[in-house]
C-alpha positions in Angstrom: -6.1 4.7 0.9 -3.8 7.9 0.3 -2.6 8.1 3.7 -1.9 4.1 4.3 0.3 4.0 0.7 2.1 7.3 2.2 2.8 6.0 5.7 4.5 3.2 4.4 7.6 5.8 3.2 8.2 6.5 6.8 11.4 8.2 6.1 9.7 11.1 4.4 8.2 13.7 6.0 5.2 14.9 3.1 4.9 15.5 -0.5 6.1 18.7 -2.3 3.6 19.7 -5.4 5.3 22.5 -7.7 4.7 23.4 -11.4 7.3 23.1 -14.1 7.3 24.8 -18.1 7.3 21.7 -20.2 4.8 20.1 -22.4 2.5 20.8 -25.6 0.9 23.2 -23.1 3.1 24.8 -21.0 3.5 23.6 -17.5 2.9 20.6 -15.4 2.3 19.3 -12.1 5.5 17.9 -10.2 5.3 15.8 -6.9 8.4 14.8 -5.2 8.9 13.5 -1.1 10.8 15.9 0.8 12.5 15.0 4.1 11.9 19.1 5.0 9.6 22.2 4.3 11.6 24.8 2.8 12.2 28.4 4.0 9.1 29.9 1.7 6.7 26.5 1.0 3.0 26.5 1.9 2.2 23.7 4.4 -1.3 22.4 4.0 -1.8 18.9 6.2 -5.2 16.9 5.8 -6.0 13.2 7.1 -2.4 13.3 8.5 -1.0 13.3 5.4 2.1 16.8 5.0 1.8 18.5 1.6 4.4 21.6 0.5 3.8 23.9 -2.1 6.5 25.4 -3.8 6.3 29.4 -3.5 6.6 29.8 -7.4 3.8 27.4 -7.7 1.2 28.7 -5.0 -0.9 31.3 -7.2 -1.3 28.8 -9.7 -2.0 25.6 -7.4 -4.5 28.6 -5.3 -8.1 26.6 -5.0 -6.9 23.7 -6.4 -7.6 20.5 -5.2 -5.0 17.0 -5.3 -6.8 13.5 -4.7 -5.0 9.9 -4.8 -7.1 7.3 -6.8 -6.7 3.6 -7.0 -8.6 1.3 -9.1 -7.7 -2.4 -10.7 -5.7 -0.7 -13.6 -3.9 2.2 -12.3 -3.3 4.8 -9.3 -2.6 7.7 -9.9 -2.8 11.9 -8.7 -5.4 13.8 -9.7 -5.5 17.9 -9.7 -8.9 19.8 -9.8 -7.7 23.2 -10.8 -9.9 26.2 -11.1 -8.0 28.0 -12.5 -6.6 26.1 -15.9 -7.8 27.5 -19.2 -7.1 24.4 -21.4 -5.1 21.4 -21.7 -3.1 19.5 -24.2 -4.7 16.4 -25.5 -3.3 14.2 -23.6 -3.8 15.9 -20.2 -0.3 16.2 -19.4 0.1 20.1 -19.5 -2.0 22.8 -19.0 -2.0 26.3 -18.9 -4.3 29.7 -17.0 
């Protein structure tokens, strides 16, 4: 699933995953393509697929895990983080 939508943007080379302050909550996830790994991202690769962490983001994003779902009504990303204390009511921001 994941890897066929991704393989379609063959001009990118992965997905970079920071955090950023904003929200009710105080920071949020951000995913962007990136034609390069930078001088100080984490490279993580599974089922072919590149994924860069930004440095400032690694301690935070540490044990977390990122899944692609599809269903009839949306797709979306989805982060499993060990380490968040709460969340906004909307789930847009979190904070640890």
């Amino acid at each position: 699933m994941f890897s066929y939508w991704f393989f379609k943007l063959t001009f990118q080379v992965g997905v970079k995953v920071g955090v950023r302050t904003r929200g009710c909550n105080g920071l949020s996830y951000t995913l962007e393509y990136t034609k390069s790994k930078g001088d100080s991202d984490e490279e993580v690769v599974q089922d072919g697929v590149r994924v860069f962490i930004e440095k400032k983001a690694q301690l935070t994003l540490l044990g977390t895990e990122m899944d692609y779902i599809e269903d009839k009504l949306s797709s979306e990303f989805v982060f499993n983080n060990p380490n968040i204390k709460g969340t906004c009511g909307c789930g847009e921001s979190f904070n640890i």
